[in-house]
RODREN-928866 format. One record per atom (N, C-alpha, C): residue in three letters; x negated, y negated, z. Coordinates in steps of 0.001 Angstrom, whole numbers, plus 500000, padded with zeros to 6 digits. Each point is the difference from the previous one (the first is absolute). Layout:
alaXYZ ...
This chain:
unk499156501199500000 unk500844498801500000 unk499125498757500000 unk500291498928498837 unk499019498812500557 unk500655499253500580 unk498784499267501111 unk500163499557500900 unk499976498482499540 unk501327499412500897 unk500313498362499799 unk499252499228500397 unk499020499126499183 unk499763498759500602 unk499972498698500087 unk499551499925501107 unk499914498101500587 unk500085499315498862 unk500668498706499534 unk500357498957499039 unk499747498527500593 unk500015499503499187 unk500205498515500139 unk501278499875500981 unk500917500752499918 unk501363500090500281 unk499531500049502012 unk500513498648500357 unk500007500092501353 unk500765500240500867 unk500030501290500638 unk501733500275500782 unk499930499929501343 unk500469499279500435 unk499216500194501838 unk501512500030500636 unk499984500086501258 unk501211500775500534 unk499925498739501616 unk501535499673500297 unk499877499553501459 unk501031500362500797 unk499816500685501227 unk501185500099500807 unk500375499627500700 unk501462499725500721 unk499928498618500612 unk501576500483501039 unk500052499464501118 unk501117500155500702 unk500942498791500624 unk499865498734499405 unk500669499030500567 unk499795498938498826 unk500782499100499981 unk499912498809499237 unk498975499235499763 unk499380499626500814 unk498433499765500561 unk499227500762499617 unk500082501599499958 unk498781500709499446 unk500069499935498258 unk501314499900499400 unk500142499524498659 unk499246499070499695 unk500178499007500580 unk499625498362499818 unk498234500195499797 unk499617500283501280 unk498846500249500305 unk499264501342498728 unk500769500509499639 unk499230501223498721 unk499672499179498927 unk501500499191499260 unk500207499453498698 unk499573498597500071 unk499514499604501047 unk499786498321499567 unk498563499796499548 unk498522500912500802 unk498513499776499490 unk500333500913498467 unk500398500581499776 unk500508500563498266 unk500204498813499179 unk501373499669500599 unk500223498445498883 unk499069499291499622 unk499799499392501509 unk498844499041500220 unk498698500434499288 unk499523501052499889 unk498905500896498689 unk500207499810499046 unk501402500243499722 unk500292499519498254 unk499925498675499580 unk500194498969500910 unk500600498740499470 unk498570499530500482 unk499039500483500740 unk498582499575499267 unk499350500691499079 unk500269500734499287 unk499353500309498658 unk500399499487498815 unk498983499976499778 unk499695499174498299 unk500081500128498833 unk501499500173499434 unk500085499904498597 unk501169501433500797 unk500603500384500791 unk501145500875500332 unk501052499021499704 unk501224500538499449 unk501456499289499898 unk500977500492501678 unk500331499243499813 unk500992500418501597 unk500259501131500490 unk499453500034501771 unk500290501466500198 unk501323499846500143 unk500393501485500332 unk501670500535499995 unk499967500770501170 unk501117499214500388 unk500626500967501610 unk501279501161499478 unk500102500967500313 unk501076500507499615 unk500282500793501295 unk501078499653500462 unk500675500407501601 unk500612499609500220 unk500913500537501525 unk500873500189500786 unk500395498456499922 unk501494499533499526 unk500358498302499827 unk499735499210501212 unk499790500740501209 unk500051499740501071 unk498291499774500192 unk499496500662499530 unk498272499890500180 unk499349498666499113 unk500997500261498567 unk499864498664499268 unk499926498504501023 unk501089499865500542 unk500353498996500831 unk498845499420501256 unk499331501334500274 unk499442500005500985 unk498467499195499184 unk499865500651499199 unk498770499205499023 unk500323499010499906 unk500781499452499011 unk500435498757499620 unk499764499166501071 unk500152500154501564 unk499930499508501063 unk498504500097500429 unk499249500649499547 unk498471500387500815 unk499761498735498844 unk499809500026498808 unk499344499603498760 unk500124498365500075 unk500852499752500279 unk500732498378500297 unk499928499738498129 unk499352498679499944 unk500132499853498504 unk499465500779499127 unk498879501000500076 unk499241500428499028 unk501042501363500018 unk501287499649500118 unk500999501239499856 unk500326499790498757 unk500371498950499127 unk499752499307498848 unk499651501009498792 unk498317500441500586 unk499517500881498885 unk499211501633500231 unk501436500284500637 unk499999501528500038 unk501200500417499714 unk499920500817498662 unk501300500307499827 unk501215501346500902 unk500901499495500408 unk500531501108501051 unk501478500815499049 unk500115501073500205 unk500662500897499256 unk500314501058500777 unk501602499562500842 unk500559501046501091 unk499895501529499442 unk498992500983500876 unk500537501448499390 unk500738500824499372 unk501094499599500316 unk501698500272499789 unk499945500217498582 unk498927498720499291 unk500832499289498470 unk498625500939499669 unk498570500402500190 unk499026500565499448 unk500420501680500327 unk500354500504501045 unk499741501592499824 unk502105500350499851 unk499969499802498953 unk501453500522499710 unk500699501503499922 unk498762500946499551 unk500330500858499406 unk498774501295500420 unk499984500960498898 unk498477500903500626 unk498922499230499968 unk499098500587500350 unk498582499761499935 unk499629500011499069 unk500565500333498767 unk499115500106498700 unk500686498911499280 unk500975499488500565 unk500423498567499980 unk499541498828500247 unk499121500323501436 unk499002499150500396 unk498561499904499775 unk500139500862498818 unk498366500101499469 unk500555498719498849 unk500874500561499092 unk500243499251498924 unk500128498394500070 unk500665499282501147 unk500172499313500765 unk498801499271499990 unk499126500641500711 unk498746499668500781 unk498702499545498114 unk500523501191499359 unk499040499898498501 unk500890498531499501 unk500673500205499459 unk501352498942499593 unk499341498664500766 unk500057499469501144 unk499844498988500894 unk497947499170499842 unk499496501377500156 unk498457500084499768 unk499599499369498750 unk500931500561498796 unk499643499511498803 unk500108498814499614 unk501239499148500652 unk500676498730499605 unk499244499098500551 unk499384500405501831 unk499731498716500841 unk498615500316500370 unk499544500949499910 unk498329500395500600 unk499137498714499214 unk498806499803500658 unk499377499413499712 unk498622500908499099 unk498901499400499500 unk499379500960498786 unk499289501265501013 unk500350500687498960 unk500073502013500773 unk500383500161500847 unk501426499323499896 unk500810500796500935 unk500224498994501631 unk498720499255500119 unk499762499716501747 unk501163498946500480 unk500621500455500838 unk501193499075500982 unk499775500945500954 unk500825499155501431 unk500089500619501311 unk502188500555500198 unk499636500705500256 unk501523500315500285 unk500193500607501747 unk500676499520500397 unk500218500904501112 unk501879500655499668 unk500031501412500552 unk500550500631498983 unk500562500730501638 unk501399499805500661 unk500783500607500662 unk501297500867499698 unk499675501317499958 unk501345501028499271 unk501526500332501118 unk500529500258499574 unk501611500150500242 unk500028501019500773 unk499511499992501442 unk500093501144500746 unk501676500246500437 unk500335498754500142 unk501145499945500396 unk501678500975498895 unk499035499831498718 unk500728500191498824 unk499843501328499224 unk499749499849498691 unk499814501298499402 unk498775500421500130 unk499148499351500352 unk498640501078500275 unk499490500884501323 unk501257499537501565 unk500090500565500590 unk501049500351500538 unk501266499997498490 unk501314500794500136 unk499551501881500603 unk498739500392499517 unk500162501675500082 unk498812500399499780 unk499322501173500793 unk498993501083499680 unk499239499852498785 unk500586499946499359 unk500129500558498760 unk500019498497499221 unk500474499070499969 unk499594498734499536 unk498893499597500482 unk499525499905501392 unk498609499529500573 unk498908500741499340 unk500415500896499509 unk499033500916499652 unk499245499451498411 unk500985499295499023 unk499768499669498923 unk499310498764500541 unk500232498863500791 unk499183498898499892 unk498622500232500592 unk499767501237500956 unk498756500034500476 unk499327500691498763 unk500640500672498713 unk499507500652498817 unk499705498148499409 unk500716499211499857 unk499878498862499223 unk498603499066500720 unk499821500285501917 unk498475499131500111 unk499094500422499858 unk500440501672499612 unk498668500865499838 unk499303499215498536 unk501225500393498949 unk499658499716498341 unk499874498463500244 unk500400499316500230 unk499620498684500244 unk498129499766499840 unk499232500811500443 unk498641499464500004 unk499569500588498365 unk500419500893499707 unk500057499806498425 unk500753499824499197 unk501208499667500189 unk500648499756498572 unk499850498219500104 unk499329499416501100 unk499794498384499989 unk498523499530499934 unk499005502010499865 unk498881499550499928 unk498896498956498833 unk500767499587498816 unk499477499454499202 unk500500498087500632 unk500402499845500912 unk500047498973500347 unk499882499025501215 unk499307499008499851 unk498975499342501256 unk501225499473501131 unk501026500754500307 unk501075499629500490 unk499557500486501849 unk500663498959500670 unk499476500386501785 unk501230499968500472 unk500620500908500205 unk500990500191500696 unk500358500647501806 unk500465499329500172 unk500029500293501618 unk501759500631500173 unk499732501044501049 unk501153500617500247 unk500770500084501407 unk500930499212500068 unk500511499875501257 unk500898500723500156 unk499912500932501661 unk500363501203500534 unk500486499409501291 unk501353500301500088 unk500400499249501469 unk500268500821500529 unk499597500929501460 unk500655500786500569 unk501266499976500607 unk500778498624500179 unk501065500322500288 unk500971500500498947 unk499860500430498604 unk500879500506499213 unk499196500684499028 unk498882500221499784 unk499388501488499801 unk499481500518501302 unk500049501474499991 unk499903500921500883 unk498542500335500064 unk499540500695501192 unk498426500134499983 unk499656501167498616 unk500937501032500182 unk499729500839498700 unk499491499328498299 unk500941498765499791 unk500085499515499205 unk498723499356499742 unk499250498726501003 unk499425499578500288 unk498261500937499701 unk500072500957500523 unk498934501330500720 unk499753500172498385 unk501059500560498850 unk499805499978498979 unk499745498994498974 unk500546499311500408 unk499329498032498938 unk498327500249500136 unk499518500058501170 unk498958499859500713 unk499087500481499077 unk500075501204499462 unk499431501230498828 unk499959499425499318 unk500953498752499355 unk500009499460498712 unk499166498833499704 unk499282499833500768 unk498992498720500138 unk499132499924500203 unk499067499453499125 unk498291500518500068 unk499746498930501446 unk500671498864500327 unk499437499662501290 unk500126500540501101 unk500417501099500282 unk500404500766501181 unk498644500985500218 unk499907500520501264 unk498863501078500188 unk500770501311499191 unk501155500048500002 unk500449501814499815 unk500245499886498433 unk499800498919499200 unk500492499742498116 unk499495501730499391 unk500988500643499382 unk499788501212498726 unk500044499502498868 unk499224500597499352 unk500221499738498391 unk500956500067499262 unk500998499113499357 unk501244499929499392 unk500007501554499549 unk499597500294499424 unk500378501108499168 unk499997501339500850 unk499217499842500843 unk499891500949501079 unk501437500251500819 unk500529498711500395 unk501043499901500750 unk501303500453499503 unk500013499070498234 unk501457500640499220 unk499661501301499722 unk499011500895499966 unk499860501746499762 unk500936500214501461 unk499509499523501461 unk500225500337501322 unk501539500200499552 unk500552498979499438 unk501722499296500237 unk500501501081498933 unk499177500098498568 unk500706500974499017 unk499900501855500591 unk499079500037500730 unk500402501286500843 unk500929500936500622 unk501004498953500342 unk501221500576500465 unk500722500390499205 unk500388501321500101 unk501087500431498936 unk501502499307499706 unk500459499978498936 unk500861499217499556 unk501160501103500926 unk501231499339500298 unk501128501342500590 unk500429500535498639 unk500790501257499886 unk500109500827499198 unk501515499184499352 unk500320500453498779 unk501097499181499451 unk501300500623500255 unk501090499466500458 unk500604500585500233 unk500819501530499479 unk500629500932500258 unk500552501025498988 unk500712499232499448 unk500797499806499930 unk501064498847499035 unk499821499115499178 unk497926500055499433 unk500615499023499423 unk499377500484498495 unk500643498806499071 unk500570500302498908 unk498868500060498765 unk499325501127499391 unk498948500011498895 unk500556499527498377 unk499137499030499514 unk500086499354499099 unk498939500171498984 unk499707500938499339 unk499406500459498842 unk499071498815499145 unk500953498940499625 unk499472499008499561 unk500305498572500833 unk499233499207500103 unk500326498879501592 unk499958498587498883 unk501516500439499132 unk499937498535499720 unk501098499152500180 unk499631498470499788 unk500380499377500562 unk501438500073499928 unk500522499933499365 unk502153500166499971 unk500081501245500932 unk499340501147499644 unk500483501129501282 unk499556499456501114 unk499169499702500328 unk499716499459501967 unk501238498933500174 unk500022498596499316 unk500868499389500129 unk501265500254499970 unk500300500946499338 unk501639500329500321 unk500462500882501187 unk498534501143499820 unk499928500549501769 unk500183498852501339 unk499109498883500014 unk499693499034500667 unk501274499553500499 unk501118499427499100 unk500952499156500326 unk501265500952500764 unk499403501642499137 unk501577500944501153 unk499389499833501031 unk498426499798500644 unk500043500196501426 unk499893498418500723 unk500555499070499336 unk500451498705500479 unk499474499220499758 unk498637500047499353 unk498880498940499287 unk501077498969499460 unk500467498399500054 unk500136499282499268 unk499510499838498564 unk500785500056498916 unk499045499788498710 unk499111499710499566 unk499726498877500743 unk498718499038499792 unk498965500448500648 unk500190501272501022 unk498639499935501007 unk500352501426499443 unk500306500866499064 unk500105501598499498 unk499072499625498825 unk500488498988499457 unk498921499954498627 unk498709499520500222 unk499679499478500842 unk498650499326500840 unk499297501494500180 unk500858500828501228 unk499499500978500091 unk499453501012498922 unk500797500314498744 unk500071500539498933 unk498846499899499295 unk499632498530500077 unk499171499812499267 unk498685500019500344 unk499526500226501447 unk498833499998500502 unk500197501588500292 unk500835501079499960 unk499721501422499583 unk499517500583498389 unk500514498912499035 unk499737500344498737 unk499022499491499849 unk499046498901500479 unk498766499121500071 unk498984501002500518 unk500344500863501163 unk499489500975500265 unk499467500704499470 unk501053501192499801 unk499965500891499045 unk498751499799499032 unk500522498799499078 unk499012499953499266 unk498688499704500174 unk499842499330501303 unk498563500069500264 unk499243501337500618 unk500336500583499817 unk499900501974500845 unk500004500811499203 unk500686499532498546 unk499949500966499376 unk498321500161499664 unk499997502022500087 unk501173500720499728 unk501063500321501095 unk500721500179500246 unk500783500479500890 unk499398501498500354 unk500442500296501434 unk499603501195500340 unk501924500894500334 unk500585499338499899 unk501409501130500187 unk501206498736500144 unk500609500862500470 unk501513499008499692 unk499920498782501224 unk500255498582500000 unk500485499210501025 unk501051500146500624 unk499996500090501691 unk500598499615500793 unk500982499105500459 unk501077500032500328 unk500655499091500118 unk501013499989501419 unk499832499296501069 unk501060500323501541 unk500317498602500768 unk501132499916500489 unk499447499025500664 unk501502499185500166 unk500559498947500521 unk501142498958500047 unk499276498275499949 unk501035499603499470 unk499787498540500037 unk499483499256501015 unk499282499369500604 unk499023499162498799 unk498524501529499719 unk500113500786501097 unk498735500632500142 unk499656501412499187 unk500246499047498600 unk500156501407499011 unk498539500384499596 unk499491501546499257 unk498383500238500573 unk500218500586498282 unk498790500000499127 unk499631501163499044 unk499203500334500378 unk499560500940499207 unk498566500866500466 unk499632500668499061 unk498593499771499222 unk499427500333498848 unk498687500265500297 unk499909501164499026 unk498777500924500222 unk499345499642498768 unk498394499537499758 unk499154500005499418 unk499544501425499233 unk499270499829499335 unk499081501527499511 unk498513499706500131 unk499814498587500781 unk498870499533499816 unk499834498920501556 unk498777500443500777 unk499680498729501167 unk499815499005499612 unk500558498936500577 unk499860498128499923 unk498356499934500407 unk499714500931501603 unk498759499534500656 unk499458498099500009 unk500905499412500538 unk499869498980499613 unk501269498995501252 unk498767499605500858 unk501210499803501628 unk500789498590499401 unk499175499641498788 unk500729498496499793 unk500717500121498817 unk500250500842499603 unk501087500608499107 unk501505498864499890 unk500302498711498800 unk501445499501500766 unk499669498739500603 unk498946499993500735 unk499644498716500671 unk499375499019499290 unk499616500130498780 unk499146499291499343 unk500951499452498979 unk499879498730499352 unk500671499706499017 unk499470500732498245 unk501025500318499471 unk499933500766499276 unk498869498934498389 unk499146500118499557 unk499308499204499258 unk500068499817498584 unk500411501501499448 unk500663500429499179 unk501087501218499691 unk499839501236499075 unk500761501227499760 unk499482500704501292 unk498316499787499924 unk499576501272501439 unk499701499185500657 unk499984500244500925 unk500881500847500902 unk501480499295499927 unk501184501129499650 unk501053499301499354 unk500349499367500756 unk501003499315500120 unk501305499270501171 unk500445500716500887 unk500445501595500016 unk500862500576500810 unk499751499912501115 unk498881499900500333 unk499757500636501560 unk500294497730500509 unk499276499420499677 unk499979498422499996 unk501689499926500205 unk500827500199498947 unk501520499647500109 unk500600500927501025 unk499390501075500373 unk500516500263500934 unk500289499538501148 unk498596499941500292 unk499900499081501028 unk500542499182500727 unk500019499205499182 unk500542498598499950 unk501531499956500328 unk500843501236499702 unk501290500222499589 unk500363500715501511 unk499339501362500161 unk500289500653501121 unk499177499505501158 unk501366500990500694 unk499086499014501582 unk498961501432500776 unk499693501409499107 unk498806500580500083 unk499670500364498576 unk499020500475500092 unk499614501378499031 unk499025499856500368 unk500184502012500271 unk498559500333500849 unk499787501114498923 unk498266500246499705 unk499668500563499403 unk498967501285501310 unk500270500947499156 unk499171501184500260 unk499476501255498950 unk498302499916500295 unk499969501100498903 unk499437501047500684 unk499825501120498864 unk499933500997500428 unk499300500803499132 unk499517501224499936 unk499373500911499214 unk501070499922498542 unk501193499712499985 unk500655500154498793 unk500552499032499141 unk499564498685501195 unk500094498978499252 unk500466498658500716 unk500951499466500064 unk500726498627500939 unk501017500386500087 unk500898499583501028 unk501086499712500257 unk499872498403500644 unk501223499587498872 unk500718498302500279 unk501116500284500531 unk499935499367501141 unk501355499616500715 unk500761499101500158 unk500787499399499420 unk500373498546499627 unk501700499927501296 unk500044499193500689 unk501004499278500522 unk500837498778499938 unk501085500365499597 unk500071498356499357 unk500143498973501869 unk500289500073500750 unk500379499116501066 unk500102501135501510 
């Protein structure tokens, strides 16, 4: 397996238990950015309530830091907040990439709705040190223990080369892709060919709204085609909103950033990228016979 490394890409991590310990993490950060030379405005992105609290430490030089409540930046998955984060990088970074961001996630929300959601964003600070490694970007990560949990926290920790305990990205998403996927249910329904009008019309008997069946539809047929060849018939189980396919490769991805990357051209196609973006998982696993994609729409 090769091993991830160190970038320009600066990720440092702060944890903090009171309003004051916020203040006190994110203000020598700012204050770093807004003395460097030839950087465009750092960016706060946090708790509206933490905003406020800056705005108040900063007095006037609140002016020129741009603030952007969490709420409106982590909307969706994590591979949402990569795109987000590329998307944002590209428009406002300064040359290669360099701005300061301090960057507070939605513990409160969908990233510490479940098990199983926490699990994808600590996959997203892992890939974070490479899929942002081509850029001189310093990002700081604020961890509040009163609404992430020490578990949560214990694992961020891994994700940050400033910590004593940091693993190697790739090391860590092998750790996370380890666990076996659960088995699919008996009931559910094999689909020979996984295209898009058959999923979507499956989609909407099990309550998918139209608009979010053909969304779905189309990031299984986006699939598909990026996998082909196919290794056997797709999968299909599940009720509204939390409908699942499941498609077997004939061939390993081997590839933890598989999806996360913006697509540049034909290869690496779109599917795994639109997936992404669309569902709120797909977890990949391979195996001696090939991949299995697991796509969820919600």
């Amino acid at each position: 397996m090769t091993t991830g490394q160190l970038s320009p890409f600066d990720h440092r991590m702060a944890v903090f238990d009171s309003d004051d310990g916020f203040v006190a993490a994110a203000l020598p950060f700012l204050g770093e950015a807004l003395g460097a030379s030839g950087e465009p405005p750092p960016v706060a992105i946090a708790a509206p309530r933490n905003l406020d609290l800056l705005r108040d430490a900063l007095g006037s030089g609140a002016k020129d830091v741009t603030c952007i409540p969490h709420t409106d930046w982590y909307t969706g998955s994590a591979a949402n907040a990569v795109a987000r984060a590329a998307t944002y990088l590209g428009a406002h970074a300064g040359p290669g990439g360099r701005i300061h961001l301090v960057m507070e996630p939605v513990w409160s929300g969908r990233a510490g709705r479940s098990a199983r959601e926490t699990t994808e964003w600590i996959r997203y600070e892992a890939l974070a040190n490479l899929l942002f490694a081509p850029m001189s970007t310093t990002a700081l990560c604020a961890y509040d223990t009163r609404t992430a949990g020490p578990a949560v926290i214990a694992a961020a920790r891994r994700t940050h080369p400033d910590t004593e305990v940091y693993e190697d990205p790739l090391r860590l998403a092998a750790e996370l892709d380890a666990v076996p996927l659960p088995l699919p249910p008996a009931g559910a329904r094999p689909l020979a060919e996984p295209h898009a009008a058959a999923v979507q019309s499956w989609a909407v008997g099990r309550g998918l709204p139209a608009a979010d069946a053909e969304l779905f539809a189309a990031a299984v047929a986006e699939t598909a085609a990026a996998l082909a060849p196919l290794g056997g018939a797709a999968l299909l189980w599940g009720e509204a909103p939390a409908c699942v396919c499941e498609l077997r490769s004939a061939r390993r991805l081997d590839d933890p950033l598989a999806g996360f990357v913006p697509p540049a051209g034909p290869e690496p196609g779109p599917g795994l990228w639109y997936a992404r973006q669309v569902c709120a998982y797909v977890d990949i696993r391979d195996d001696a016979r090939g991949a299995t994609v697991r796509l969820q729409y919600a």
